[in-house]
ZAMARGU-4260 file (C-alpha; in steps of 0.2 Angstrom, whole numbers, plus 5000, padded with zeros to 4 digits):
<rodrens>
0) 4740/4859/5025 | 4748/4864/5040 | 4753/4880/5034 | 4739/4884/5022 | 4727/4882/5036
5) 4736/4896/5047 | 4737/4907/5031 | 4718/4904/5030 | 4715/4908/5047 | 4724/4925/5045
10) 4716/4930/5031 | 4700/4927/5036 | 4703/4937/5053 | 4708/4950/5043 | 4691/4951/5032
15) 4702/4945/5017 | 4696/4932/5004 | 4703/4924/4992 | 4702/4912/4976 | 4709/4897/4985
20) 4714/4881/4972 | 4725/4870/4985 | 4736/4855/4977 | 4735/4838/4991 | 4747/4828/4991
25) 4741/4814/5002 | 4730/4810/5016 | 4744/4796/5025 | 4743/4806/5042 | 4723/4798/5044
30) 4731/4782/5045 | 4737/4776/5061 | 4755/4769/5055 | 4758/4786/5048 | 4768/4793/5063
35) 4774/4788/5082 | 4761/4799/5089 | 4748/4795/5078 | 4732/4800/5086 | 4736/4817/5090
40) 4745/4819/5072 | 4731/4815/5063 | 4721/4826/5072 | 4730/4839/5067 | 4733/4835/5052
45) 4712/4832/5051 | 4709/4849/5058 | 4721/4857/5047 | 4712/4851/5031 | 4694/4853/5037
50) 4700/4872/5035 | 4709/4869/5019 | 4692/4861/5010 | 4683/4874/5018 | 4691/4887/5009
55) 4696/4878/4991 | 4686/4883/4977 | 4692/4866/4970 | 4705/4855/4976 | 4720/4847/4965
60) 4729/4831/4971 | 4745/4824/4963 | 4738/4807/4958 | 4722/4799/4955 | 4725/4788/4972
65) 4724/4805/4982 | 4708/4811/4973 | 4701/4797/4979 | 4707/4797/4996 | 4702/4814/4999
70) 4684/4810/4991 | 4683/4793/5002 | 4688/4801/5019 | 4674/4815/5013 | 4659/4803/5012
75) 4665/4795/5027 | 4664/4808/5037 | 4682/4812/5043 | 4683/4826/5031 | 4672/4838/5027
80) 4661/4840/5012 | 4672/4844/4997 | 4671/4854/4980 | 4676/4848/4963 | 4695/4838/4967
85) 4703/4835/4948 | 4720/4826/4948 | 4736/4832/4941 | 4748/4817/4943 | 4764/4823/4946
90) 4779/4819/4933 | 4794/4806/4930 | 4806/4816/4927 | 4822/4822/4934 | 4831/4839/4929
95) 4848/4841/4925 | 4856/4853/4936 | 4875/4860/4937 | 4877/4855/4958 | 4893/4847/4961
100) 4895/4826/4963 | 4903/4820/4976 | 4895/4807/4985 | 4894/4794/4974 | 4887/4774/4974
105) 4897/4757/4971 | 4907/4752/4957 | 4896/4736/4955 | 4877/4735/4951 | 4867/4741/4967
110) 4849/4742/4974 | 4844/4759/4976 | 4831/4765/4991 | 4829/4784/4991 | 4821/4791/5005
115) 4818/4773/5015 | 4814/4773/5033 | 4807/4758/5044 | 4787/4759/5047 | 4778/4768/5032
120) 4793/4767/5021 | 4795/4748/5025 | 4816/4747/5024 | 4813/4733/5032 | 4808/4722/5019
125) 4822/4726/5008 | 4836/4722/5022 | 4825/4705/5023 | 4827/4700/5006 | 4844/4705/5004
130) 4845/4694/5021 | 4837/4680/5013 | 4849/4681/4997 | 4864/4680/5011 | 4857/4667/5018
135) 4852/4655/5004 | 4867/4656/4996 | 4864/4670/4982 | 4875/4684/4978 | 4870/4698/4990
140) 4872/4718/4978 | 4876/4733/4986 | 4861/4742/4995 | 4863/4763/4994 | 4851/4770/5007
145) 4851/4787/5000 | 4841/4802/5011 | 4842/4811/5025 | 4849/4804/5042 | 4840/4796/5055
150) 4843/4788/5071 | 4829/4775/5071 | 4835/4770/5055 | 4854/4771/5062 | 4848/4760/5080
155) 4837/4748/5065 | 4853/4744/5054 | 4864/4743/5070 | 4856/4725/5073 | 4868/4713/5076
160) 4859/4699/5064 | 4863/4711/5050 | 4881/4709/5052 | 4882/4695/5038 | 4878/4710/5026
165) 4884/4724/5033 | 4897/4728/5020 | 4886/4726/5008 | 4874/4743/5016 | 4879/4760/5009
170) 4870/4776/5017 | 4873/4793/5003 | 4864/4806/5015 | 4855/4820/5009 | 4861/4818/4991
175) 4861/4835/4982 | 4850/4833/4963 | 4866/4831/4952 | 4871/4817/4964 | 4854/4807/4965
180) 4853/4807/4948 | 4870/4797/4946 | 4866/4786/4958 | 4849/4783/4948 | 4859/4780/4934
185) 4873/4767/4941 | 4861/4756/4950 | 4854/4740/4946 | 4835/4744/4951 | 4828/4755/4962
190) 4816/4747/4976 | 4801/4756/4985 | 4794/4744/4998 | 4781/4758/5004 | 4764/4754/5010
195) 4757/4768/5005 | 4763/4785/4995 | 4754/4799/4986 | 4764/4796/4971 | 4783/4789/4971
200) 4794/4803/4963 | 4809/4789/4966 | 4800/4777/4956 | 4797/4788/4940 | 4814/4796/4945
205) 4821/4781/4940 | 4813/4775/4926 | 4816/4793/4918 | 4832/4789/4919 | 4830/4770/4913
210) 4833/4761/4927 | 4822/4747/4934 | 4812/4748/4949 | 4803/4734/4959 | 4787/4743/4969
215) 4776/4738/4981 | 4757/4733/4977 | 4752/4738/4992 | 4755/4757/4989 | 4743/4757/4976
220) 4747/4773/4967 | 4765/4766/4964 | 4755/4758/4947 | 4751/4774/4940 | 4769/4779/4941
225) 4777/4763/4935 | 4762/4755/4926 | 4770/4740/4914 | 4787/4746/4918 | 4789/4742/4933
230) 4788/4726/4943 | 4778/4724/4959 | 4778/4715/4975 | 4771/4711/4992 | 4780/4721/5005
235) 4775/4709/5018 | 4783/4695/5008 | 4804/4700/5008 | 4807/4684/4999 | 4796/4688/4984
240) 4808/4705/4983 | 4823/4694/4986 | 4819/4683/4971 | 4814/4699/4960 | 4832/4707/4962
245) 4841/4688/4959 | 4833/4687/4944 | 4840/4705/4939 | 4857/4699/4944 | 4858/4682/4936
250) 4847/4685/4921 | 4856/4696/4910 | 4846/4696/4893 | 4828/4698/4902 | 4837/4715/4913
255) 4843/4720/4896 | 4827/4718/4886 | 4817/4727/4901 | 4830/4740/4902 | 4827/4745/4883
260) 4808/4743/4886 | 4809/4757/4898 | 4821/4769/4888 | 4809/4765/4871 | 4795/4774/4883
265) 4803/4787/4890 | 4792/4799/4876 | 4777/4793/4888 | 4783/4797/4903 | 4778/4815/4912
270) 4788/4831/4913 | 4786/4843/4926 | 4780/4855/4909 | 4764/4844/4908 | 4761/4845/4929
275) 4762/4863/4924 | 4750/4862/4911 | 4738/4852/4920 | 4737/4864/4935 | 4734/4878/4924
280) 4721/4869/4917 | 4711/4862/4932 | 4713/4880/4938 | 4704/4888/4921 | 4718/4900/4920
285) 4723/4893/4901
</rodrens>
């Protein structure tokens, strides 16, 4: 919203108006855990949107969650009065593309945490239960934090009571498409821990590409991505994730079974063809 508001701002200076149709993806920066320097984040970020709404004809959001975020913060009174908001959930797949692979996970079956960081993101609830596995005796899998770099995550990992596990932890940073996409294909599950999203592109990522993924209920939209084929979790409770990705590793006819529950309903799952169509259609430009 950021940049849409100074466009706005221009314009308007300049006398120029136009037919405005902007596409939310989320209204985190409100919350307070949303960033280090919360308060003066979301007031910007507040600000920014009043002018946004303002100017929209309509308003589109990427999930059902975020239309009604954006409708709630409105009668609340921290937004402004808004026009018609139609969701458009984004999609589940992933595109093929020709970039190179050349970082690349384990050998062996892995969890895979795409664009994890502690707070918001909640990484620590996965080192947690990967802790816990270590510590009551289960096999611990390969964790690939995959993303870019970060040095709280770097002081977070760095802990000296993680050194039990610390071979296990694998960082990919900044994989390119063609590389994310393998490393969706060769792990075990994919976890998302988050406490709250605007949609989850990892989550459907992954099952487009058939591979399990254990979401957090707290994130509430991460159901309309994974709906029945996903399993969910507390992510204030690292041993009920711990358990999740045990039972992955030690039950091999249930994974199997779930894993040809989610190829079977790959037909069902949303292309980046219907968000197009859906925008074109909220928009009345069919």
């Amino acid at each position: 919203p950021k940049i849409m508001a100074d466009y706005l701002t221009v314009l308007g200076r300049a006398g120029v108006r136009i037919k405005f149709n902007p596409l939310l993806h989320d209204m985190i920066p409100i919350y307070e855990y949303a960033h280090s320097s919360a308060s003066k984040f979301s007031n910007n970020f507040t600000h920014d949107n009043h002018i946004v709404i303002k100017e929209a004809e309509r308003i589109l959001s990427n999930s059902c969650f975020t239309k009604d975020e954006i409708e709630r913060f409105s009668a609340s009174g921290h937004l402004p009065p808004v026009p018609d908001v139609i969701a458009v959930p984004l999609c589940h797949e992933l595109r093929l593309t020709n970039e190179p692979v050349v970082q690349v996970g384990p050998t062996e079956p892995y969890v895979l945490c795409v664009g994890i960081l502690t707070g918001r993101k909640n990484l620590e609830c996965v080192m947690e239960a990967l802790l816990h596995l270590y510590e009551t005796g289960r096999p611990v899998p390969p964790l690939v934090l995959a993303g870019a770099q970060r040095k709280r995550t770097d002081s977070y990992l760095e802990q000296g009571r993680f050194d039990s596990i610390r071979d296990r932890i694998n960082i990919v940073t900044n994989p390119n498409q063609a590389e994310l996409r393998r490393l969706y294909e060769g792990a075990m599950t994919l976890a998302i821990p988050s406490r709250m999203e605007g949609w989850g592109l990892p989550l459907g990522e992954a099952l487009w590409l058939g591979t399990p993924g254990l979401a957090s209920t707290e994130a509430v939209v991460l159901e309309e991505v994974g709906g029945d084929l996903a399993q969910y979790f507390d992510p204030n409770d690292p041993r009920a994730l711990a358990d999740l990705i045990d039972a992955m590793q030690s039950d091999s006819a249930s994974y199997d079974t779930l894993k040809v529950r989610i190829a079977e309903a790959k037909g069902k799952l949303r292309t980046w063809k219907d968000v197009a169509a859906g925008i074109l259609a909220a928009t009345n430009t069919v």
